[in-house]
C-alpha positions as a Markdown table, in Angstrom:
| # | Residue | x | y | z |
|---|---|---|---|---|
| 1 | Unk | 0.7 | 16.6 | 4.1 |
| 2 | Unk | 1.3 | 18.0 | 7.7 |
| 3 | Unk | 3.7 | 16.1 | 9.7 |
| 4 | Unk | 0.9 | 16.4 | 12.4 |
| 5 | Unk | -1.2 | 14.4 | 9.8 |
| 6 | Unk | 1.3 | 11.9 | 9.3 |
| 7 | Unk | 1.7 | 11.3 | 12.9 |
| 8 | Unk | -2.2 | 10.9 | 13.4 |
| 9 | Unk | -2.2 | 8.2 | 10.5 |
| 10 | Unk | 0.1 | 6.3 | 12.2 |
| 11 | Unk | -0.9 | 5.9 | 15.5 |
| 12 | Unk | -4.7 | 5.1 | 14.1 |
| 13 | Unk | -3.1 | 2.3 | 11.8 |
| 14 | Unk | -1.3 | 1.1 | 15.1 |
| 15 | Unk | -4.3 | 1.1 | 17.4 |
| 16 | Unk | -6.2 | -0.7 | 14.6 |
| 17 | Unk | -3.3 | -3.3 | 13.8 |
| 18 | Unk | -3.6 | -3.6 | 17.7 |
| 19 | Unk | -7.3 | -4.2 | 17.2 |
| 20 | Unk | -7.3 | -7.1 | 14.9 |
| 21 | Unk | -4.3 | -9.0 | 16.7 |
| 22 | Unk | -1.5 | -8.1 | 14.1 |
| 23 | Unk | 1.5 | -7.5 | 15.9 |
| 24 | Unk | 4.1 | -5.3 | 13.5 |
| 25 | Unk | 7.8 | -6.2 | 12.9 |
| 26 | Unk | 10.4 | -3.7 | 15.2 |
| 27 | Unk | 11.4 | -1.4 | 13.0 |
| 28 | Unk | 8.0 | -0.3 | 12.7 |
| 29 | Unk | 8.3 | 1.3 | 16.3 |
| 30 | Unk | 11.8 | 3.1 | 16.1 |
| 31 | Unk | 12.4 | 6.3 | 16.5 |
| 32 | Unk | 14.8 | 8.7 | 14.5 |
| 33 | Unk | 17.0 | 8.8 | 17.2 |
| 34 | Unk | 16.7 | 4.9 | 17.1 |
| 35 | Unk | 17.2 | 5.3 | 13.4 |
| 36 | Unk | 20.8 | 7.4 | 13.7 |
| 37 | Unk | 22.1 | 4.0 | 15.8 |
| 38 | Unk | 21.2 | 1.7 | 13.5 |
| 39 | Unk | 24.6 | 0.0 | 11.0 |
| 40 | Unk | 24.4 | -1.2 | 7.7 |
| 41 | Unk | 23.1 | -4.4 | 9.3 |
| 42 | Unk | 20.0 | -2.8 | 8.6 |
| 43 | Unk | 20.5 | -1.9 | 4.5 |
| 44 | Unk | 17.9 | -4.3 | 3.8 |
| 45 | Unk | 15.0 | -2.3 | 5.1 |
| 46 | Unk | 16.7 | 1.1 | 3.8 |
| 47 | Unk | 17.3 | 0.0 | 0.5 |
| 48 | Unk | 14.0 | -1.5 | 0.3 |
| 49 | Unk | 11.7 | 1.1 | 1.2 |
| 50 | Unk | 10.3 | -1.3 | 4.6 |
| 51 | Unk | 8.6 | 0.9 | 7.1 |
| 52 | Unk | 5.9 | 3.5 | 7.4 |
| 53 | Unk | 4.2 | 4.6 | 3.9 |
| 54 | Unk | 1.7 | 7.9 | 4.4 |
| 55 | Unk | 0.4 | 9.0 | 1.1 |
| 56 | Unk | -2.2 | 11.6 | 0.0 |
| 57 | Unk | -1.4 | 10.9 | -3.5 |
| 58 | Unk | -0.7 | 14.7 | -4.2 |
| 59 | Unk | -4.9 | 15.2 | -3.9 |
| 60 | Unk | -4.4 | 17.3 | -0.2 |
| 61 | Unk | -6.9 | 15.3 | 1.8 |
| 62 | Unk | -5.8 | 12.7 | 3.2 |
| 63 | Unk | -9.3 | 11.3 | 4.8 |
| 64 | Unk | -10.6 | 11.2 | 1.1 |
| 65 | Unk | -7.8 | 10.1 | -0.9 |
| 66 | Unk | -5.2 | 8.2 | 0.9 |
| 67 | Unk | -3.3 | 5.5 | 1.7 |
| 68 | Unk | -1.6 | 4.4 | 5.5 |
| 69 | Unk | 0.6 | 1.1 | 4.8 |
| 70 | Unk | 3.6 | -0.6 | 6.3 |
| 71 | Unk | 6.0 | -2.6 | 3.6 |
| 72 | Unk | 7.0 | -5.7 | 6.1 |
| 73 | Unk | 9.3 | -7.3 | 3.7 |
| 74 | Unk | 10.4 | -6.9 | 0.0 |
| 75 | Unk | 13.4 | -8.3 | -2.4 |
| 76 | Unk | 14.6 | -6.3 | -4.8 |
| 77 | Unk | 14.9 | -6.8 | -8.8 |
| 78 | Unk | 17.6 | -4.2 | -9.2 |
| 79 | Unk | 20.0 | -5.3 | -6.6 |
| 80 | Unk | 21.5 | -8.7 | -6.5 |
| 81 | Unk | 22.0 | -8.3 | -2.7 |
| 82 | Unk | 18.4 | -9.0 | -1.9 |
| 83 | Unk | 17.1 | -12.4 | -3.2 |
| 84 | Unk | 13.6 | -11.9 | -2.3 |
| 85 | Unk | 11.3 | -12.3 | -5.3 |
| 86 | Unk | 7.8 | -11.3 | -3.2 |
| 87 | Unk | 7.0 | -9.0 | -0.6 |
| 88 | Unk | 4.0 | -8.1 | 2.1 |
| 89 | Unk | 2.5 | -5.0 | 2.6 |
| 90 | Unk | -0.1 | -4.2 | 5.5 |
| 91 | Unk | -2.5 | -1.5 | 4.4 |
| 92 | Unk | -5.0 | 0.7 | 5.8 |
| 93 | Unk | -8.1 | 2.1 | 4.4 |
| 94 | Unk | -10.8 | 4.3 | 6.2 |
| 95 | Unk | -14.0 | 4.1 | 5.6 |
| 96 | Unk | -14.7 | 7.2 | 3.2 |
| 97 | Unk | -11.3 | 7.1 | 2.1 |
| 98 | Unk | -10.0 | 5.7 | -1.8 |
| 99 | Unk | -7.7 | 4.9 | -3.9 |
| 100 | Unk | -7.3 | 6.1 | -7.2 |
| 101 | Unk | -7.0 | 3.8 | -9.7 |
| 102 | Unk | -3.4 | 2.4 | -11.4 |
| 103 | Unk | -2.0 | -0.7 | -12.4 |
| 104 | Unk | 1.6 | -2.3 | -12.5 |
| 105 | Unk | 3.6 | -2.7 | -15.2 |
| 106 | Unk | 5.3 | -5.8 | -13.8 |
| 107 | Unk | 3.9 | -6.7 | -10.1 |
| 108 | Unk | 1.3 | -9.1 | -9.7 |
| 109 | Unk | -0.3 | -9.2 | -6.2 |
| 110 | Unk | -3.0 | -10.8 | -3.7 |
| 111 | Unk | -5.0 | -8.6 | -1.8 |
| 112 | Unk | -6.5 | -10.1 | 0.9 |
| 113 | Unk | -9.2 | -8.6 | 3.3 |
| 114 | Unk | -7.2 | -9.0 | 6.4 |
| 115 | Unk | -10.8 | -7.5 | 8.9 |
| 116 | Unk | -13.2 | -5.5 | 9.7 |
| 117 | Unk | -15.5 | -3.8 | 7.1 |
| 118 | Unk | -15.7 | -4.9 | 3.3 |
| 119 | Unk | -13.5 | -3.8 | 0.8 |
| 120 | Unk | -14.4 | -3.0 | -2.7 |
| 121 | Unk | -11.8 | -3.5 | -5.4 |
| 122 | Unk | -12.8 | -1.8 | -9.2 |
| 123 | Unk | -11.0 | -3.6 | -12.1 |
| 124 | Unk | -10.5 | -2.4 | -15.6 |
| 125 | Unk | -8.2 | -3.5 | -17.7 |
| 126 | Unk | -5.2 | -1.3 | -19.4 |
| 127 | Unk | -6.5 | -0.2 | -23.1 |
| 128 | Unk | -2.9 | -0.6 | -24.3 |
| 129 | Unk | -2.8 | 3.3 | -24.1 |
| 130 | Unk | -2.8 | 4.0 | -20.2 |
| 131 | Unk | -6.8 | 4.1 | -21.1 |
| 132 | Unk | -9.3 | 2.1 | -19.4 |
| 133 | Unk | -11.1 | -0.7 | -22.2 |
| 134 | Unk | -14.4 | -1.7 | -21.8 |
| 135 | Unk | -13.4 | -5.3 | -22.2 |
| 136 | Unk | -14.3 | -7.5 | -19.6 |
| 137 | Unk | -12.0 | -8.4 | -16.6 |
| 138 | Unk | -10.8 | -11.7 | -15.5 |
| 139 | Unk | -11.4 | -11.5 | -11.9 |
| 140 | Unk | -9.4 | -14.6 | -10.1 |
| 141 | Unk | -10.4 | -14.2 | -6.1 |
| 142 | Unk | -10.2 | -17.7 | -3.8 |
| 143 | Unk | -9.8 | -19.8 | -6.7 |
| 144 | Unk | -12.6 | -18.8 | -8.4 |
| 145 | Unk | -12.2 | -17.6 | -11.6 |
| 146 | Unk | -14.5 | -15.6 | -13.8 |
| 147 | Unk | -14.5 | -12.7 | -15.9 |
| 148 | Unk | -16.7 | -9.3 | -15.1 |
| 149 | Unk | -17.4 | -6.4 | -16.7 |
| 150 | Unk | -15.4 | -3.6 | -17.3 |
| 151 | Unk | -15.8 | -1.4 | -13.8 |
| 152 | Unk | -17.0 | -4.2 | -11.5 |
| 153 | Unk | -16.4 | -3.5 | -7.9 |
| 154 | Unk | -15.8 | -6.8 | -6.5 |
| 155 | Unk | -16.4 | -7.1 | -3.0 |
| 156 | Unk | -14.1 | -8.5 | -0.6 |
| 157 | Unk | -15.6 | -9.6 | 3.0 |
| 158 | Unk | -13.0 | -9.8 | 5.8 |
| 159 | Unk | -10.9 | -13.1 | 5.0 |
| 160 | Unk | -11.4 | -13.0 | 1.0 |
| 161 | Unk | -9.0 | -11.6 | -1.7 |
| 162 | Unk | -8.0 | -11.1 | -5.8 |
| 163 | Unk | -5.3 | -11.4 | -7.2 |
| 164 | Unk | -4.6 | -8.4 | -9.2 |
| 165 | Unk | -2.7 | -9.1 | -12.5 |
| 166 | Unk | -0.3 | -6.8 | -14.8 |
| 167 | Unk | -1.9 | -4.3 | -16.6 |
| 168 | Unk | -5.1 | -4.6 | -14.8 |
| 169 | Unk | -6.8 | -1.4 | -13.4 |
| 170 | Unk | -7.9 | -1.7 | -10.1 |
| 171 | Unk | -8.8 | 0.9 | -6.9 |
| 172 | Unk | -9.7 | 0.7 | -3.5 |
| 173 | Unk | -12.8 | 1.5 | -1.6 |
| 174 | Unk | -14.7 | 0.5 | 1.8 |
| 175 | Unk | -18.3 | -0.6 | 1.6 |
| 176 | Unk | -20.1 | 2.2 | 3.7 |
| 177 | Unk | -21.3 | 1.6 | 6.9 |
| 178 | Unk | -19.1 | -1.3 | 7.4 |
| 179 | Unk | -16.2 | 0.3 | 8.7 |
| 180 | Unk | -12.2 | 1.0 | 8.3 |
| 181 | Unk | -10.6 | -1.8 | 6.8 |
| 182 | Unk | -6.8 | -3.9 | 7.3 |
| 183 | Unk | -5.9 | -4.9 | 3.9 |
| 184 | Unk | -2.8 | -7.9 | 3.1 |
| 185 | Unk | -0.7 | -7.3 | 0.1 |
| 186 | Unk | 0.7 | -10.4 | -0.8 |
| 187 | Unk | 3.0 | -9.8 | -4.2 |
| 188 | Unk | 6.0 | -9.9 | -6.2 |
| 189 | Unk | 8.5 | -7.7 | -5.6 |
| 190 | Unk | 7.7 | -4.1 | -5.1 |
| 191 | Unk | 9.4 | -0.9 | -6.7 |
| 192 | Unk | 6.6 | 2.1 | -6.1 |
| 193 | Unk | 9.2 | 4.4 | -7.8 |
| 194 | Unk | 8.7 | 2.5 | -11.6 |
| 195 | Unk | 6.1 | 0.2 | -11.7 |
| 196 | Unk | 2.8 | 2.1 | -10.7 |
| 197 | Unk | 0.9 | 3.6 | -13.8 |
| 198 | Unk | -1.9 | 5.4 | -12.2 |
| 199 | Unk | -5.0 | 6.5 | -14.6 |
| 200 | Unk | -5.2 | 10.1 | -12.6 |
| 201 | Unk | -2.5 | 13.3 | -12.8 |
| 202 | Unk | -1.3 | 11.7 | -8.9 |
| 203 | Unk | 2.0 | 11.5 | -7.4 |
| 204 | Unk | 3.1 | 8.7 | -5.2 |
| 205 | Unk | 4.9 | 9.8 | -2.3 |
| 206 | Unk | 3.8 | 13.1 | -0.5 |
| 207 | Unk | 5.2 | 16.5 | -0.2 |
| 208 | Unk | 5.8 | 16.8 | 3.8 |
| 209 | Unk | 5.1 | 20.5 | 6.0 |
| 210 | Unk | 7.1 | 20.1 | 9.0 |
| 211 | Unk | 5.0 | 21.3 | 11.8 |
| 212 | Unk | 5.8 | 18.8 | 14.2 |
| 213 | Unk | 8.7 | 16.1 | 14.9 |
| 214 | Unk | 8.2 | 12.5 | 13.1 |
| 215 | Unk | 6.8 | 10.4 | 15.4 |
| 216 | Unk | 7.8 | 7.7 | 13.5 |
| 217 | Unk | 10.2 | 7.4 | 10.0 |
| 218 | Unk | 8.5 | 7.0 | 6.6 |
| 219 | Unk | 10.1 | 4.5 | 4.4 |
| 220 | Unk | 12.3 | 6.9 | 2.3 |
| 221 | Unk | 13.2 | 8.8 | 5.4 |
| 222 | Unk | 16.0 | 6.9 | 6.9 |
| 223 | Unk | 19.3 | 8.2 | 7.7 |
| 224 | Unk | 22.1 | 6.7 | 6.4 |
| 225 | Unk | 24.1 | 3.8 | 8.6 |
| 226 | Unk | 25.9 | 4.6 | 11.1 |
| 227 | Unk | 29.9 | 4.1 | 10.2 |
């Protein structure tokens, strides 16, 4: 992705946070040079990739495949430093805009439709070969619980959610004509470097074309602490 592109994403995720009332932690607003003051006071948020999360998924466009979300807090299962044992993301997903399909090897998580337009979630479950079976899926959304076919795409209205379970296939998509959508991620810890299994050939974190300054820091972008 274009650093240009990056910077766009951002400040639409902000005016739409902005939007729906949901006021983001500081260290979502600093700036690199904010960044190169900051001490190891502020390991937690390095070490655990909090901040700004862009992501094509390696597909080159953005507006189709995509992802704009902000990690507001996370522990850490590797590190006995961090006690945490859930974290919260904040997502973003245009209207148009997916994406693809994976599962977790060890998270469980909500995800909650936190407004505006409705939000369609399509569950498999894993095969036990990275495959998608055709067995059906037990779908647990505002204590309801059920089981669908394999391939449902559950809707989620603003206010509603699933919990997503291990091992379960699942993407994202917006109803159309309904409109871009602020998504909650309520979960167990979070480690997007070993426990996402995706079903396509996709990477997780983008390849970056500098044609512009950050506006803000992604999450694996930090300097180190200042000394």
């Amino acid at each position: 992705m274009k650093r240009s592109e990056i910077n766009s994403c951002i400040r639409y995720m902000e005016r739409l946070t902005g939007e729906h009332g949901f006021v983001l932690p500081p260290f979502c607003s600093w700036t690199r040079e904010d960044w190169e003051q900051k001490s190891h006071e502020y390991d937690e948020i390095r070490d655990n990739m909090l901040g700004w999360d862009i992501t094509d998924f390696g597909m080159g466009d953005w507006e189709k495949v995509g992802f704009a979300l902000i990690t507001l807090r996370n522990g850490n299962q590797n590190d006995d430093r961090y006690q945490k044992v859930y974290a919260e993301k904040l997502i973003m997903l245009k209207e148009g805009q997916r994406a693809p399909m994976h599962f977790h090897w060890k998270k469980s998580e909500d995800i909650i439709n936190r407004g505006g337009g409705n939000l369609i979630i399509t569950v498999y479950q894993d095969d036990g070969e990275g495959g998608l079976s055709d067995q059906p899926v037990l779908v647990n959304s505002d204590g309801r619980s059920y089981y669908a076919p394999a391939g449902t795409g559950v809707l989620l209205r603003p206010g509603e959610s699933i919990t997503l379970w291990p091992h379960q296939y699942h993407d994202f998509a917006v109803e159309p004509g309904t409109g871009d959508v602020l998504i909650g991620e309520v979960s167990m810890c979070n480690d997007d470097v070993k426990d996402n299994r995706f079903y396509e050939n996709v990477g997780r974190f983008p390849e970056i074309e500098e044609d512009e300054e950050p506006y803000r820091l992604l999450c694996f972008e930090y300097p180190d602490a200042k000394s």
